[in-house]
C-alpha atoms as one frame of an Amber mdcrd trajectory, in Angstrom:
protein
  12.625   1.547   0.861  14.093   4.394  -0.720  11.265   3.614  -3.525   8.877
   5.103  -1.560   9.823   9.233  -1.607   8.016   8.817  -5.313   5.158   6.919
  -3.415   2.519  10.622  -3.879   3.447  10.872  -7.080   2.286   7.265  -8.848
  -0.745   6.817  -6.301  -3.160   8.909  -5.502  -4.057   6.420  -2.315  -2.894
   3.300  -0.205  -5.246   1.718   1.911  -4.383  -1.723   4.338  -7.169  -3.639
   5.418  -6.557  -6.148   8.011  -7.974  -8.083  11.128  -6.764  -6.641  14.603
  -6.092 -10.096  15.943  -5.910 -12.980  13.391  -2.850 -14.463  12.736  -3.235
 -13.741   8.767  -2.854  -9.820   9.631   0.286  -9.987  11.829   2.441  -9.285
   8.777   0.242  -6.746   7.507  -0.260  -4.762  11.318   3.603  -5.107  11.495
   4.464  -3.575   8.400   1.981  -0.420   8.901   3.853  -0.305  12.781   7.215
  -0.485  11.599   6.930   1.876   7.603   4.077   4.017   8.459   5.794   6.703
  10.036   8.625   6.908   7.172   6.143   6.118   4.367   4.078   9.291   5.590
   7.408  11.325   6.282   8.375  11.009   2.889   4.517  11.366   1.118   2.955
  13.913   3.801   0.124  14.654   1.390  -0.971  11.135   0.043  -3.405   9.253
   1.708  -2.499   6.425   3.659  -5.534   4.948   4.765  -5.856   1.735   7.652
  -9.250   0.342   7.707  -9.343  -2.781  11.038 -12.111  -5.350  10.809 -12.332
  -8.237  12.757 -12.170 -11.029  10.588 -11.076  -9.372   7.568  -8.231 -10.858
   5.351  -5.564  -8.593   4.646  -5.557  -6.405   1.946  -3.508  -3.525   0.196
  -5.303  -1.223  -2.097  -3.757   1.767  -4.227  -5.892   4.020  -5.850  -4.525
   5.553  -9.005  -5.428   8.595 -11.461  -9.237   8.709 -12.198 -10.097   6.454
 -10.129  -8.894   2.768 -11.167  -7.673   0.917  -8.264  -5.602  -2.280  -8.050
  -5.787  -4.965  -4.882  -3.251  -7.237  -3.401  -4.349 -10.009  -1.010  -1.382
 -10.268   1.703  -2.526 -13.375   3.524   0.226 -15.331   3.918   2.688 -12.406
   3.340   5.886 -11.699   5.065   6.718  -7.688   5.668   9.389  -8.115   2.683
   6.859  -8.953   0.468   4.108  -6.649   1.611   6.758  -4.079   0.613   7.524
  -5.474  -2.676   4.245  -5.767  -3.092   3.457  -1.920  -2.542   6.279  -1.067
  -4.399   5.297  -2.447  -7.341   1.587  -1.157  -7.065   3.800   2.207  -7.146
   5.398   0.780 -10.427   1.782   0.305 -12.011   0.770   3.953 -11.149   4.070
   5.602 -12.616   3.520   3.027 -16.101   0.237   4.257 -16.336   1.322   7.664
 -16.158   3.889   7.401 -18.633   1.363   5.635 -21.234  -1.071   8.724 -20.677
   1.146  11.221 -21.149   2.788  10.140 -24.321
């Protein structure tokens, strides 16, 4: 995950959304239990939001410059893929900085 020390720097904001007990979230609860502490180690100033709801499905939202956001259902998801999955949300942010600053 060495992707993610450029995590504050594509997105202005990641927020999970996921169930406290179904069996969908247990990827998405996982993931947040076993990156949140080095995701937030190496972006101490972006927000990384977790928003439990019981019955929810799991969700992944990044919020980019001026406000356009992008959503990834992770029902179904392993923690591999929830991180390839935010990684390439970061990917989107940093294209969409390059095409506004050229």
């Amino acid at each position: 995950m060495a992707w993610t020390g450029s995590l504050s720097r594509s997105v202005k904001e990641i927020r999970f959304l996921f169930c406290q007990s179904s069996p969908a979230s247990a990827a998405a609860r996982d993931f947040v239990r076993n990156h949140y502490a080095e995701i937030k180690a190496r972006n101490p100033t972006a927000p990384f939001l977790i928003r439990e709801c019981s019955g929810v499905q799991p969700q992944l939202w990044a919020r980019y410059e001026m406000g356009v956001e992008r959503c990834v259902d992770l029902n179904g998801l392993t923690e591999v893929q929830i991180d390839r999955k935010l990684e390439e949300l970061a990917k989107i942010g940093e294209s969409a900085k390059t095409k506004t600053s050229v």
